[in-house]
C-alpha positions in Angstrom: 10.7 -51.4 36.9 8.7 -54.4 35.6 7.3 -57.0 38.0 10.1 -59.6 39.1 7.9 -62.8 38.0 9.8 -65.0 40.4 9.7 -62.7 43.2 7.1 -63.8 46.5 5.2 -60.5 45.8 4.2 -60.7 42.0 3.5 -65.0 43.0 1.4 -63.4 45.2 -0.7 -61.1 43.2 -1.0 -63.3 39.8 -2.4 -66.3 42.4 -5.3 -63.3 43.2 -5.3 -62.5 39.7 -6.0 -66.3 38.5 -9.3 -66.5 40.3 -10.0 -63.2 40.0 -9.7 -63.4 36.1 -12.6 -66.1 36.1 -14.7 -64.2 39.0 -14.6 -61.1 36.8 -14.7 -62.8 33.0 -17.9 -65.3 33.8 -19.9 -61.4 35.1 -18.5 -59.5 32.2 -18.6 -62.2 29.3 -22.6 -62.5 30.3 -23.3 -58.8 30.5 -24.0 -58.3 27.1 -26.6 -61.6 27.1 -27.9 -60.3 30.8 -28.6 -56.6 29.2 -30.7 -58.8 27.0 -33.4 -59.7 29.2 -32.8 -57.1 32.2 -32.6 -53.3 31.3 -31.7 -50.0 32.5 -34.8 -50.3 35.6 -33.7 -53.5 36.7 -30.0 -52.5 36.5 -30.6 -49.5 38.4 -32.2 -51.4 41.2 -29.3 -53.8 41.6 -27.2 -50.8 41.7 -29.1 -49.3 44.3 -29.4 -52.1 46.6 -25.4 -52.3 46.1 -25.1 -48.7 46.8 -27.0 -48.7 50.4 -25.9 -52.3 51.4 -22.0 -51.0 51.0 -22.5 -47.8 52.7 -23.7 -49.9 55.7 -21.2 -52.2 55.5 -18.6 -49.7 56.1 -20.6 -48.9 59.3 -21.1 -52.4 60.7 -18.0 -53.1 61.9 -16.6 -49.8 62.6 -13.6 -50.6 60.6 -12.1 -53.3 63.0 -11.6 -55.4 60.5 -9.5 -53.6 58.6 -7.6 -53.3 61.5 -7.1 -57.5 61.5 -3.9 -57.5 59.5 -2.0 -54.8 61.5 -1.5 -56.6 65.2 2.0 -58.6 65.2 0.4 -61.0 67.8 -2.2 -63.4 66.0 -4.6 -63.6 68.9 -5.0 -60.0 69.1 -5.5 -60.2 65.1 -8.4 -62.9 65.9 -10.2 -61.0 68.9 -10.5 -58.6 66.5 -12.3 -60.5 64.2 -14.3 -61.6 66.6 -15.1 -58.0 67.7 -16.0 -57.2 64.1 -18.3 -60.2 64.2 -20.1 -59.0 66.7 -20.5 -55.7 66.0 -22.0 -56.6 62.5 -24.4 -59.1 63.9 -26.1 -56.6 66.2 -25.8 -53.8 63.5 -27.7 -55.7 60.7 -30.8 -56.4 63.7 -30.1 -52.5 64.6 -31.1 -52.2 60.7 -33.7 -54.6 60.5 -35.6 -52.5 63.1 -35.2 -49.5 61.5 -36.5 -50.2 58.2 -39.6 -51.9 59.4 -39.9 -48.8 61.5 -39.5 -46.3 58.7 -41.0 -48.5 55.8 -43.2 -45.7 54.4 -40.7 -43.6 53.6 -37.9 -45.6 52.4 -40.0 -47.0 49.7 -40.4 -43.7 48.1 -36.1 -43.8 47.8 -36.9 -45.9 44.4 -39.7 -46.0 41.6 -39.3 -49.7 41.3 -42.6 -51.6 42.3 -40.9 -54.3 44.3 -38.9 -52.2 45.8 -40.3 -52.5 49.4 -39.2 -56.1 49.3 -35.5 -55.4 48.2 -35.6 -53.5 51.5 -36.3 -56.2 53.8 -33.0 -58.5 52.4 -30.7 -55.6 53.4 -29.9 -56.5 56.9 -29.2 -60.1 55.6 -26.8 -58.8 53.0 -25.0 -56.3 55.1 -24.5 -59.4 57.5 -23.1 -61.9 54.8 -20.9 -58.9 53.2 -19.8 -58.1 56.4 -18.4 -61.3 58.0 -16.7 -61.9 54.4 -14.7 -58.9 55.0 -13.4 -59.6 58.3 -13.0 -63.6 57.0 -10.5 -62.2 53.8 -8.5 -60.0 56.1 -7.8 -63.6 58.4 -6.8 -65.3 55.4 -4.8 -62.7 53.6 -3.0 -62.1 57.0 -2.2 -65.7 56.6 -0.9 -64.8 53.3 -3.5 -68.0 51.8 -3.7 -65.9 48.2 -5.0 -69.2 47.0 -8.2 -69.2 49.1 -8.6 -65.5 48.5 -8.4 -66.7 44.8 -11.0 -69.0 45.3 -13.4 -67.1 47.3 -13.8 -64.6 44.1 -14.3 -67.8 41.6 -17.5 -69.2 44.1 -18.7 -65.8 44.3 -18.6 -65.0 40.4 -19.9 -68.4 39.4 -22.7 -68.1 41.9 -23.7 -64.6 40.6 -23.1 -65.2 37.3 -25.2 -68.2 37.2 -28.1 -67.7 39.3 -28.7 -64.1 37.3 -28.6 -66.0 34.1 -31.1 -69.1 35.1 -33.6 -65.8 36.3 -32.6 -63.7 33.3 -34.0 -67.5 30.8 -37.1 -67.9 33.5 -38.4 -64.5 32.6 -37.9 -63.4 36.5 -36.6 -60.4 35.8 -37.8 -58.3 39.3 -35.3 -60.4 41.9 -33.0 -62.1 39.3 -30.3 -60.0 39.5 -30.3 -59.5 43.2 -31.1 -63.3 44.0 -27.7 -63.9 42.1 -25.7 -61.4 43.8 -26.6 -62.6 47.3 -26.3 -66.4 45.9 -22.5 -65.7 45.1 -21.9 -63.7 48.6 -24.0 -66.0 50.4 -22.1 -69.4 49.1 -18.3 -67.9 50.1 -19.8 -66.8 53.4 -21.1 -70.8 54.3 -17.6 -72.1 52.6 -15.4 -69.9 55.0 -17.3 -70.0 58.3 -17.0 -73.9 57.5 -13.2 -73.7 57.1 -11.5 -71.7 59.2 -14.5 -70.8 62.1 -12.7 -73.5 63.8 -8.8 -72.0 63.2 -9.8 -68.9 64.9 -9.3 -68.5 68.6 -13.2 -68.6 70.7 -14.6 -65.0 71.4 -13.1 -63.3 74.3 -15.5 -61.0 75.4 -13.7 -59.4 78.6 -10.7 -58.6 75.6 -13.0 -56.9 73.3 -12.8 -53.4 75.8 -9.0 -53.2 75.4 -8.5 -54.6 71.9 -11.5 -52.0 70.8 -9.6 -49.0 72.6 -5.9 -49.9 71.2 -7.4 -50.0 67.8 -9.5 -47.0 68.1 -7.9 -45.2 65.6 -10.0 -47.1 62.8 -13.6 -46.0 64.1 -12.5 -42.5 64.4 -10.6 -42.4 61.1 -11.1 -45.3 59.3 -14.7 -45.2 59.6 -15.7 -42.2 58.6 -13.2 -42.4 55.6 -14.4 -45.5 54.4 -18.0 -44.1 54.5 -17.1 -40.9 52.8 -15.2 -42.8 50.2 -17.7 -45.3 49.7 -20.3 -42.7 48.9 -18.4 -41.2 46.7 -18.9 -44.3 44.5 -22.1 -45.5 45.5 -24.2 -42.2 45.7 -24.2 -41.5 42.1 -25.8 -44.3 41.4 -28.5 -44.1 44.7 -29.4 -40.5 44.0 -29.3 -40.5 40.4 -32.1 -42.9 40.7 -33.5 -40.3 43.1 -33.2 -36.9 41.3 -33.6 -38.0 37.7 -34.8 -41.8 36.7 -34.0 -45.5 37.5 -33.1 -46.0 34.2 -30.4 -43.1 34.1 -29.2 -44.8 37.4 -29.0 -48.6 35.7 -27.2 -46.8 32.5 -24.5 -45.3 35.0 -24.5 -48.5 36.8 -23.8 -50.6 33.9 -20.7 -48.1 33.3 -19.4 -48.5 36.7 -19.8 -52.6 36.3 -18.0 -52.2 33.0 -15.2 -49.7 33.8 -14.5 -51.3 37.1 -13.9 -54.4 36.0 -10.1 -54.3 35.6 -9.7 -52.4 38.8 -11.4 -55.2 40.2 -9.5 -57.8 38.1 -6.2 -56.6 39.0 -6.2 -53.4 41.4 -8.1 -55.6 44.2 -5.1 -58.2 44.1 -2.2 -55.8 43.9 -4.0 -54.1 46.7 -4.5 -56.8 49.1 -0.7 -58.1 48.6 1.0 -54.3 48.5 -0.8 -54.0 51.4 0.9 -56.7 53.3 4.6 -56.2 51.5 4.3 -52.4 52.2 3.8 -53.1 55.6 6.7 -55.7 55.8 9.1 -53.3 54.4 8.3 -51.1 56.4 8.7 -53.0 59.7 12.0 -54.2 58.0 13.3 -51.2 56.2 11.7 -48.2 57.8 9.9 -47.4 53.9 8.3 -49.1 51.9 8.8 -46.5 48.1 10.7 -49.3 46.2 7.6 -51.4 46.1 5.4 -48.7 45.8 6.9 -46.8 42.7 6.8 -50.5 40.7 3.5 -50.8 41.8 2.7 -47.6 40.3 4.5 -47.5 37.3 3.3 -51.6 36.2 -0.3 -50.3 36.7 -0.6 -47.2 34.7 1.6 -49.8 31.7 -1.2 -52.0 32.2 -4.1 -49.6 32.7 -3.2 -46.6 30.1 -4.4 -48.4 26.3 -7.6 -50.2 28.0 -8.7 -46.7 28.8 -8.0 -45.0 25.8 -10.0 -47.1 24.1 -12.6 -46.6 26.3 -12.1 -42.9 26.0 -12.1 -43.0 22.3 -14.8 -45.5 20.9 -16.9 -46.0 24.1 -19.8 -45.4 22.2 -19.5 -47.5 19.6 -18.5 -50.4 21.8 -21.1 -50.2 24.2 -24.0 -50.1 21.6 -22.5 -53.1 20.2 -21.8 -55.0 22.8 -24.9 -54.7 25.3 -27.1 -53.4 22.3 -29.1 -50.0 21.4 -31.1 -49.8 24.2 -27.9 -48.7 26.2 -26.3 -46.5 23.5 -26.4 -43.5 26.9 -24.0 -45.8 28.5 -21.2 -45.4 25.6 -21.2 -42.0 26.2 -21.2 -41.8 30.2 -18.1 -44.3 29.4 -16.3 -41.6 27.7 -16.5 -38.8 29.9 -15.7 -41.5 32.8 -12.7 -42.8 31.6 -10.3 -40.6 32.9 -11.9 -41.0 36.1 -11.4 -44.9 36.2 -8.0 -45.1 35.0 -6.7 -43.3 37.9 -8.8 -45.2 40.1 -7.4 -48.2 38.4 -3.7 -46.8 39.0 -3.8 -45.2 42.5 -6.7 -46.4 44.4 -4.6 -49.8 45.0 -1.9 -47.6 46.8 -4.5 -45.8 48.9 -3.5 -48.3 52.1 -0.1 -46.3 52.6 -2.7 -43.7 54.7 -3.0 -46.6 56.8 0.2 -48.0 56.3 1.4 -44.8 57.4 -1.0 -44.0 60.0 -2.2 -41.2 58.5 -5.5 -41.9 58.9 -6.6 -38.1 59.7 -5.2 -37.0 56.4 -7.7 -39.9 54.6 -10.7 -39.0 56.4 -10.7 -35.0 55.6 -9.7 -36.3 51.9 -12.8 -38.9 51.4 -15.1 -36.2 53.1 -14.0 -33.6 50.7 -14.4 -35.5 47.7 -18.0 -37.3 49.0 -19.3 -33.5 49.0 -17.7 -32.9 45.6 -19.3 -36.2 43.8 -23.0 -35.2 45.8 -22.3 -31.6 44.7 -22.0 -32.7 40.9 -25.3 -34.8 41.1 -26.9 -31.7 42.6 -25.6 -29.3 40.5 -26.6 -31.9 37.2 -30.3 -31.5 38.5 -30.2 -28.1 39.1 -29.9 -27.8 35.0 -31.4 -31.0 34.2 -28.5 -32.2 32.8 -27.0 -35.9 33.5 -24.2 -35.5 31.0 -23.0 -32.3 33.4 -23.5 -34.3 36.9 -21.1 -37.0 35.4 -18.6 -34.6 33.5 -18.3 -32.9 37.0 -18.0 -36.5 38.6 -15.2 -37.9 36.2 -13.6 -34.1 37.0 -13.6 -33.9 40.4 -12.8 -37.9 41.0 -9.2 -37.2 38.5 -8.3 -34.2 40.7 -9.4 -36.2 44.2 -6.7 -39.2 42.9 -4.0 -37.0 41.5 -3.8 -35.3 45.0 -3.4 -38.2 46.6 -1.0 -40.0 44.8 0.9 -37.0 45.5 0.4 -37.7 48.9 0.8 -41.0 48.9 3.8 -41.5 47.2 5.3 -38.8 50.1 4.5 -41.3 52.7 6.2 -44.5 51.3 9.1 -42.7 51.5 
């Protein structure tokens, strides 16, 4: 059931994988020097900024641009871009007013004392993210794997490098966020440059029809995306909350670490099963062939990396990034379960849209949102960290175990 390495689709995913290999290696090879000269407070803040800017993202274009690759008609696929570019311009001023409305109380979310300002570059960054995100669903519906390649190269070099020249100045405070929204902000200015002329001119009087076809993704997609997405990011946004922003940088680095190979490989198998899944199923009426290979390559690939983890995360960690972040070993352990099925299913999750079952993935993502805030709360309760994340990496296994079970159902 091995990948045919002279078929279109596994081209496909190893020309994601190439510059995803260097966006991912140049992030993870410097961790261990970055965890050097930024620790678990500064961490934590980067992971917190993450945490809200993603959940907003979701919000900002109501899930149209997911919704880019589906239409059969490219025009219609390009109003809805435009749409989507629209609707996040005027949500990140939507969010600018608000936080300079509610200042006072948002700057109590986090202990660090810059944290006001971090505040202030979150409309910017929900912007930058946004637009990127309806940009790679235009170029991967033009199949250009290559660009997509190259989009994650800029975008790791920039962050990579820019955290490191901070990280040697001794400006520790903004380093690590300056070099996160250096790499997004590059890739944006590189692909409104190259293809903002290869897309059709906005069309407002289209933007009322195309929005009501598509509605589906707002009223499904949305709210599923958001609920999924705060699955992952809350933990690190309320732990910094309920316990300390150095417990939330230590589960932060974790999550960096551990999601590194589902971002090295399960992001390109993702975007091109996506797009052969829906093929075969236009063509074939089913799309399991590709789906079972899928599966099975991934857990090959994913299974001993995990182990390890699982195993010796302790000892690797404390070598690695050094003793200050011996806690991070151990959340490893408990987690790893939890990110090798992530690693192995999550890429699949697009049959729910694939198979328009959109309804299914919302109550799903909701469920399991409720669950992960639930563990954190229940971790407080006792005081307890290890038992918030033992209840996360629990609940998370049983979340992707259901739906594989689901999903697999559907390709069929």
């Amino acid at each position: 059931m091995g990948f045919n390495l002279k078929s279109e689709y596994a081209k496909n995913i190893f020309t994601l994988m190439s510059g995803t290999a260097i966006a991912q290696a140049l992030p993870i090879v410097t961790t261990p020097i970055l965890t050097r000269y930024y620790g678990p407070i500064e961490f934590g803040m980067l992971g917190m900024f993450i945490g809200i800017v993603s959940l907003l993202v979701v919000i900002s274009t109501f899930k149209y641009d997911v919704a880019i690759i589906q239409p059969k008609d490219d025009s219609i696929a390009e109003q809805l871009f435009n749409l989507s570019f629209c609707l996040s311009s005027l949500f990140s001023v939507l969010i600018l007013i608000l936080i300079n409305f509610n200042m006072e109380y948002l700057k109590t979310l986090n202990d660090h004392e810059n944290f006001k300002y971090f505040l202030y570059l979150i409309p910017f960054t929900v912007f930058i993210l946004s637009a990127n995100s309806s940009l790679t669903f235009i170029i991967n519906r033009r199949k250009n794997y290559k660009q997509m390649s190259m989009n994650k190269v800029i975008q790791g070099a920039g962050i990579t490098l820019v955290s490191l020249t901070f990280g040697l100045l001794d400006f520790t405070s903004f380093g690590l966020l300056i070099g996160f929204l250096t790499g997004h902000t590059t890739v944006f200015f590189y692909l409104m440059y190259k293809y903002w002329n290869t897309i059709a001119k906005i069309d407002f009087t289209s933007f009322h029809s195309i929005a009501y076809k598509y509605k589906s993704y707002p009223m499904f997609a949305l709210p599923s995306g958001l609920s999924n997405t705060a699955a992952t990011q809350m933990p690190v946004i309320l732990l910094a909350k309920v316990f300390n922003s150095s417990i939330s940088g230590y589960y932060y680095l974790v999550e960096r670490v551990l999601s590194a190979p589902i971002t090295f490989l399960g992001s390109s198998v993702s975007s091109v099963f996506r797009q052969k899944a829906q093929e075969d199923k236009h063509v074939l009426g089913n799309y399991n062939t590709i789906f079972k290979k899928t599966f099975i390559n991934l857990v090959f690939i994913g299974l001993p990396i995990f182990i390890i983890i699982g195993i010796f995360g302790q000892q690797i960690f404390t070598l690695v990034f050094g003793d200050e972040w011996v806690s991070t070993g151990l959340y490893a352990q408990i987690l790893a379960p939890l990110f090798f099925l992530k690693f192995s299913i999550s890429p699949l999750m697009s049959s729910l849209y694939i198979s328009n079952k959109l309804n299914v993935d919302v109550i799903g993502q909701i469920v399991y949102a409720v669950l992960i805030i639930s563990s954190i709360y229940i971790g407080y309760v006792f005081n307890d960290i290890i038992l918030s994340i033992t209840l996360i990496s629990f609940f998370g296994s049983i979340f992707y175990l259901f739906f594989l079970y689901l999903t697999y159902n559907y390709s069929k």
